[in-house]
C-alpha positions as CSV (number, residue, x, y, z in Angstrom):
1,X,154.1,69.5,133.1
2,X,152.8,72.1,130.4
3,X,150.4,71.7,127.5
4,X,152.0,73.7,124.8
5,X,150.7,75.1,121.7
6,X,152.0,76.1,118.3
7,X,151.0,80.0,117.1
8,X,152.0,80.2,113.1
9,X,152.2,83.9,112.3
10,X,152.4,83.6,108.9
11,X,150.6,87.2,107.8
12,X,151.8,90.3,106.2
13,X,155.3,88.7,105.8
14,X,157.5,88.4,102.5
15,X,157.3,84.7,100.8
16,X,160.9,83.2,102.4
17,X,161.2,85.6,105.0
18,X,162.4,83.4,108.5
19,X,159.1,83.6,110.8
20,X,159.4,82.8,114.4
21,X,156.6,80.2,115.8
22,X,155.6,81.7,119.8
23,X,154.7,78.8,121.9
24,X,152.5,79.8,124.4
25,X,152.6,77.3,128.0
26,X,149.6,76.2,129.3
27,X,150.2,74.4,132.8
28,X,149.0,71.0,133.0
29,X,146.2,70.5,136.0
30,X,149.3,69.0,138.2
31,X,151.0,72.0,138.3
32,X,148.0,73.9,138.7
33,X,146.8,71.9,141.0
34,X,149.9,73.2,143.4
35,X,149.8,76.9,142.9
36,X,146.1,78.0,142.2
37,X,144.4,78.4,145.6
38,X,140.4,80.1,145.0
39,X,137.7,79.3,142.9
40,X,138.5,82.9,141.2
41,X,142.1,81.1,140.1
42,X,140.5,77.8,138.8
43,X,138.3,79.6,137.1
44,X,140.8,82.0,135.4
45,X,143.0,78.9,134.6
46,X,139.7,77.0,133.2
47,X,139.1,79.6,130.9
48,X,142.5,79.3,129.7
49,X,142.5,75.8,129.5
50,X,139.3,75.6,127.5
51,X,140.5,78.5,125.2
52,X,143.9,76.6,124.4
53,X,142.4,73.0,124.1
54,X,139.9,74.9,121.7
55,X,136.3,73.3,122.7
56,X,133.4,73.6,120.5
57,X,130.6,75.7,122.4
58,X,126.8,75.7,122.4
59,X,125.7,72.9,124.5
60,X,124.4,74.9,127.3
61,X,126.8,77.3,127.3
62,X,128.4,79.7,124.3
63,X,132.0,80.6,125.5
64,X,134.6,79.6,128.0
65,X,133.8,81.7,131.1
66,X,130.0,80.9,131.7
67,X,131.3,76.5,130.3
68,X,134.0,76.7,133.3
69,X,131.8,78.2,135.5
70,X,129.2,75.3,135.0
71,X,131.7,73.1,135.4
72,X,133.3,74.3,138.7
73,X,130.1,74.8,140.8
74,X,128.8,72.0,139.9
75,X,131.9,70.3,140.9
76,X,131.8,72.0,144.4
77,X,128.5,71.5,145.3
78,X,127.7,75.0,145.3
79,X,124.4,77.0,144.0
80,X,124.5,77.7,140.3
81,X,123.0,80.7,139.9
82,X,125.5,82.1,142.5
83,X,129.3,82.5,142.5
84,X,130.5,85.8,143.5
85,X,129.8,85.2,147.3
86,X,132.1,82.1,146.6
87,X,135.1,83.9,143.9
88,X,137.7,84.2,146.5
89,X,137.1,81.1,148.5
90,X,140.6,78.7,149.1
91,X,139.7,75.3,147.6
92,X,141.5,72.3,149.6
93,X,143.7,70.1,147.7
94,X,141.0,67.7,147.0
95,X,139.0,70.1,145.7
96,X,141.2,71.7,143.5
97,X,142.5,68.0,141.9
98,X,138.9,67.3,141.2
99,X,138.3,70.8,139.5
100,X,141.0,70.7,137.7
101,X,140.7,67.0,136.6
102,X,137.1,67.6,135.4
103,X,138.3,70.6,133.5
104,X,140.9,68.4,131.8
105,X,138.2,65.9,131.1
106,X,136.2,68.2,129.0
107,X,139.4,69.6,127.1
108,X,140.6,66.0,126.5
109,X,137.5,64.2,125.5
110,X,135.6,66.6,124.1
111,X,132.2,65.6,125.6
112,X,129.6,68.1,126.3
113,X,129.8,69.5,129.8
114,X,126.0,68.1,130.5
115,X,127.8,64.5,129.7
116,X,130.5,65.1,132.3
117,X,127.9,66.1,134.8
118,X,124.8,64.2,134.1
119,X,122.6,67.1,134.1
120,X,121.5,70.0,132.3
121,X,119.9,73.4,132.3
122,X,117.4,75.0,130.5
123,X,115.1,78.3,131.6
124,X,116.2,77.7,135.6
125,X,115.0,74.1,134.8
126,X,117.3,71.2,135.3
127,X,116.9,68.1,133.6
128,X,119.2,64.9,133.4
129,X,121.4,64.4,130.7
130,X,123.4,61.8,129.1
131,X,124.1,60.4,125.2
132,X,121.2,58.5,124.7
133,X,119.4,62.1,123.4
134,X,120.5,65.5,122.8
135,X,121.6,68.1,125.5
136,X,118.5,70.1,126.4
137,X,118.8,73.8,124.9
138,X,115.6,74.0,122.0
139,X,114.8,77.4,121.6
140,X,110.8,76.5,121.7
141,X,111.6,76.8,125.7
142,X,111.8,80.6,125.0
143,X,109.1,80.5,122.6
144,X,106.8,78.8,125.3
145,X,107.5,82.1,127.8
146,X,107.2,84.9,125.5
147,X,106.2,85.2,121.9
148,X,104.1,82.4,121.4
149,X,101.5,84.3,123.3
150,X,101.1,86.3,120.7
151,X,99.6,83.7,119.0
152,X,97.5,82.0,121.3
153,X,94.7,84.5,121.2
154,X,91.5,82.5,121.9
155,X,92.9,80.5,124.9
156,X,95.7,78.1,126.0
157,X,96.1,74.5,124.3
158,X,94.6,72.1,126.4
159,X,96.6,69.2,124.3
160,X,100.0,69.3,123.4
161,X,102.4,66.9,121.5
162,X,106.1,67.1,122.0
163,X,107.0,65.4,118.8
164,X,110.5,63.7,119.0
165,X,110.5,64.8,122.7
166,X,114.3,63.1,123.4
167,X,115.3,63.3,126.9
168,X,111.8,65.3,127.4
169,X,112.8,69.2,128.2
170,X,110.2,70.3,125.7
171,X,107.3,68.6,126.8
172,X,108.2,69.5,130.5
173,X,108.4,73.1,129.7
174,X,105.7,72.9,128.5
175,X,103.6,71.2,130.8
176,X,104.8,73.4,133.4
177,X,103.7,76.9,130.8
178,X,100.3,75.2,130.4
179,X,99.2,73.7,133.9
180,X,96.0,72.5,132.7
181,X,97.1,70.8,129.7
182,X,97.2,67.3,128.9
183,X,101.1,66.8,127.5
184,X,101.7,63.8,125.1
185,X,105.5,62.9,124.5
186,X,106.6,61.0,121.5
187,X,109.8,59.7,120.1
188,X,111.0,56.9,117.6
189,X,114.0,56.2,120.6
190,X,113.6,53.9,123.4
191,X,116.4,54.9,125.0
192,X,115.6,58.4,124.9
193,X,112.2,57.8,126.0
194,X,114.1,56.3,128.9
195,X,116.0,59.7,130.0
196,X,112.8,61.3,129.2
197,X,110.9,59.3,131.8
198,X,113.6,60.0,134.1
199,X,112.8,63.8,133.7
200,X,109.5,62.9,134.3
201,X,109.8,62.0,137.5
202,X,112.8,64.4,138.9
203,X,109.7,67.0,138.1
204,X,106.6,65.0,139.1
205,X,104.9,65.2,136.2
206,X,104.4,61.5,135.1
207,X,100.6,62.0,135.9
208,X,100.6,64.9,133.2
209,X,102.9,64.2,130.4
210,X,102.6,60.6,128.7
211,X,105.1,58.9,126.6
212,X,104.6,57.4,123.6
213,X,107.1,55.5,121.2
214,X,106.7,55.2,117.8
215,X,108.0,56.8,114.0
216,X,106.9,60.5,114.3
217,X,103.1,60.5,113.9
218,X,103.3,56.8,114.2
219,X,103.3,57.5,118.0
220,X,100.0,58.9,117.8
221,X,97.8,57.5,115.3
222,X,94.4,58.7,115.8
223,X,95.3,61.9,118.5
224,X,94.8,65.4,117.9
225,X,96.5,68.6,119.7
226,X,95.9,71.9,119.8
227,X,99.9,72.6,120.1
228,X,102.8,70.6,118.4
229,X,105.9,71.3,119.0
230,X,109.0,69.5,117.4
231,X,112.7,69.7,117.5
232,X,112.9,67.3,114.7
233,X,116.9,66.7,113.5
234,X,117.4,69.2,110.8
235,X,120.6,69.4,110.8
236,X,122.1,69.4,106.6
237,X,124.6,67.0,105.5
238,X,127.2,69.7,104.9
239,X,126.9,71.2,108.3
240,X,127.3,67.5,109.6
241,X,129.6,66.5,108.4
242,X,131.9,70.0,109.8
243,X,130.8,69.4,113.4
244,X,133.2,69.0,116.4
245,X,134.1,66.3,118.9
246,X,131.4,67.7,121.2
247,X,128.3,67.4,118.4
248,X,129.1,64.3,117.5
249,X,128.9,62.6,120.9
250,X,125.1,63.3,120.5
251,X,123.1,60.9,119.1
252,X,123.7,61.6,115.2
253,X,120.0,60.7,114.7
254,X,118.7,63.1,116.5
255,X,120.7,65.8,114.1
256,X,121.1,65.0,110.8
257,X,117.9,65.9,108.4
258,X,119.5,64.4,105.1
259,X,121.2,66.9,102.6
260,X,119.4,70.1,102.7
261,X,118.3,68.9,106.4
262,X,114.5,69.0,105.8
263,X,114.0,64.6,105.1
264,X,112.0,64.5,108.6
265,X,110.4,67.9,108.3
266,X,109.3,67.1,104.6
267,X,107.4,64.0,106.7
268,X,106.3,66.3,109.6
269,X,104.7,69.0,107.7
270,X,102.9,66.7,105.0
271,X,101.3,64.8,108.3
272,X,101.1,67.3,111.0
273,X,97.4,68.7,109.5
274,X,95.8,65.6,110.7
275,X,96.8,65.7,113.9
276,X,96.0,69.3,115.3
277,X,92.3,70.5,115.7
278,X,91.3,73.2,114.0
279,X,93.0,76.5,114.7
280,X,95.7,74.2,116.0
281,X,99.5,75.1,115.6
282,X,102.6,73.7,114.6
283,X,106.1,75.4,116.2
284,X,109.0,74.0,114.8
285,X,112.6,74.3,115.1
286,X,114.9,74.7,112.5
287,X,118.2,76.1,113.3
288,X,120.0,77.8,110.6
289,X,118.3,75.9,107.9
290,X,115.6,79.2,107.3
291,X,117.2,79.5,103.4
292,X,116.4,75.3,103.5
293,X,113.3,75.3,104.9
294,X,112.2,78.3,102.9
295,X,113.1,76.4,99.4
296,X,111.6,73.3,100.6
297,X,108.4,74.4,101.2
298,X,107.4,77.6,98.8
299,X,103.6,77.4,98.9
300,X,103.4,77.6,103.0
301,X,102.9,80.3,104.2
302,X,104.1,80.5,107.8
303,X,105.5,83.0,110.3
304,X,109.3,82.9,111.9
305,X,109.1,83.1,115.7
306,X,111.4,85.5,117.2
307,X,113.9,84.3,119.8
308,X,117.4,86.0,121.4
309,X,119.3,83.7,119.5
310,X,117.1,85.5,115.9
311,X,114.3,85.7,114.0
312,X,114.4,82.9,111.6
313,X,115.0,79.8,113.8
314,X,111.9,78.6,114.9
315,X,109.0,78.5,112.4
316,X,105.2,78.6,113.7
317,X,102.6,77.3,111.0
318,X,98.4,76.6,111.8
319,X,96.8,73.5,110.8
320,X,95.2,75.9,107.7
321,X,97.9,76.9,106.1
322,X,99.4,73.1,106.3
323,X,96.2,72.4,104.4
324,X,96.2,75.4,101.8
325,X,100.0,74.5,101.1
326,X,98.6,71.2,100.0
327,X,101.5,69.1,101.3
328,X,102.0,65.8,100.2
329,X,103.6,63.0,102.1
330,X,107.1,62.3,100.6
331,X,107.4,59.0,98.3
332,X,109.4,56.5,99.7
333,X,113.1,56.1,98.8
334,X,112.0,53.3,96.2
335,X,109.3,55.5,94.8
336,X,111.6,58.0,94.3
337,X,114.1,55.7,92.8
338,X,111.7,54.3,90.2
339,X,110.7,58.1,88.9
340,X,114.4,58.8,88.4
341,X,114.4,55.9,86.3
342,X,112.3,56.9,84.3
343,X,113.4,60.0,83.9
């Protein structure tokens, strides 16, 4: 059995001219599953797999060899921050049908890895996963070890909200950055809250970080924090509506921001001054949405918070410049139906 795919080669050829497809033979995982004999051949064949069945990356992972190699220790049992003691190790025949099923599972369904496997990684950190709230990977989990310092010159927060916390990897991080702080989790989703509180406990830190259900601020009314962090869904309606299989098995709430992808962060910037303390800051995540956020908000002044992934993706804002900005909270969707009328 062979999976086999299609190669048009169109290019640099005159209009009518007879063009020859190549058809390229992937084996299926029962034939694999007879010739392939280490981890190194699985994983040579995964890569290949994944390449042809063309899987959307970014989950945890950002190309084939580091997704297959996720998939195969963890499917082994083995350490996963270590594979070359284990490269030229002979699977047994169980082994290698349950490798190679699981690698057909991802190509075939097109579910993030961190679904297959119920758990993810973030920063050496592992956290369960499943659809009722995002895969774990904010970039604030950087921020948290290295250039937020920069900012926090005074001293470290001693309260921090993770605003629409999801399955809780935020707040966790940063409970464990700031030992002394008192962490406060908050999201409009039960269900995530749920996952969340499962984190909670796989790192013993219900005592520290407390969850809290409600619309954004509406989890909080009357709290104040030195720190606020937020991976809010800013995702735009273009980009949204152009993502693959393995996006769109994430809860589509948590992504899409409405159609320049700043509807939640609009509400989250126009209410966040009331809820830090003075000197207090706001570090938000926004993706690729910097040209966005940028024409959204032209009176803020604010600071982009370098990461490895770039410069522009996380924005970092006091409780001051909210204030000087002179946000407004956005009119409702009648409100703002009734001024177009009358336009």
């Amino acid at each position: 059995m062979a999976i086999r795919e299609s190669i048009a080669a169109a290019g640099g050829r005159e209009p009518g001219s007879t063009i020859a497809a190549a058809v390229r033979l992937v084996p299926g995982p029962l034939q694999a599953a007879r010739e392939l004999l280490t981890i190194r051949d699985c994983l040579r064949y995964a890569c290949t797999r994944l390449e042809a069945a063309g899987v959307a990356f970014g989950q945890g992972t950002d190309n084939s060899w580091d997704e297959a190699v996720w998939l195969l220790l963890w499917c082994l049992h083995l350490p996963p921050d270590r594979l070359d003691p284990f490269l030229d190790a002979r699977l047994t025949s169980r082994e290698r049908r349950l490798v190679l099923e699981l690698i057909d599972r991802r190509c075939r369904e097109r579910v993030p890895s961190a679904y297959l496997t119920g758990e993810a990684w973030l920063r050496g950190l592992r956290f369960r996963a499943d659809p009722r709230a995002l895969v774990p990977r904010s970039l604030i989990a950087e921020a948290l070890e290295g250039s937020l310092d920069d900012w926090l010159v005074d001293q470290a927060p001693n309260a921090i909200l993770d605003l629409c916390t999801g399955g809780g990897s935020i707040a966790i991080c940063a409970a464990l950055r700031f030992p002394r702080a008192q962490v406060d989790a908050a999201d409009l989703s039960t269900d995530a809250l749920a996952l969340a509180a499962e984190n909670l406990a796989l790192h013993r830190l219900q005592e520290r970080i407390r969850l809290l259900q409600g619309d954004l601020f509406g989890a909080v009314t009357g709290r104040s924090y030195d720190l606020i962090l937020c991976n809010p869904p800013y995702v735009n309606a273009a980009s949204m509506a152009a993502l693959p299989p393995e996006f769109l098995a994430e809860p589509s709430a948590a992504l899409a921001g409405g159609s320049d992808g700043m509807d939640l962060v609009r509400r989250i910037l126009a209410n966040a001054a009331a809820h830090l303390n003075p000197g207090g800051l706001l570090l938000l995540e926004i993706g690729h949405e910097a040209s966005h956020f940028e024409a959204a908000f032209p009176a803020l002044e604010f600071a982009f918070l370098p990461v490895t992934a770039g410069d522009d993706l996380l924005v970092l804002v006091s409780r001051e410049q909210i204030e000087h900005a002179g946000l407004q909270v956005p009119a409702s969707g009648a409100a703002r139906s009734a001024r177009r009328s009358r336009r």
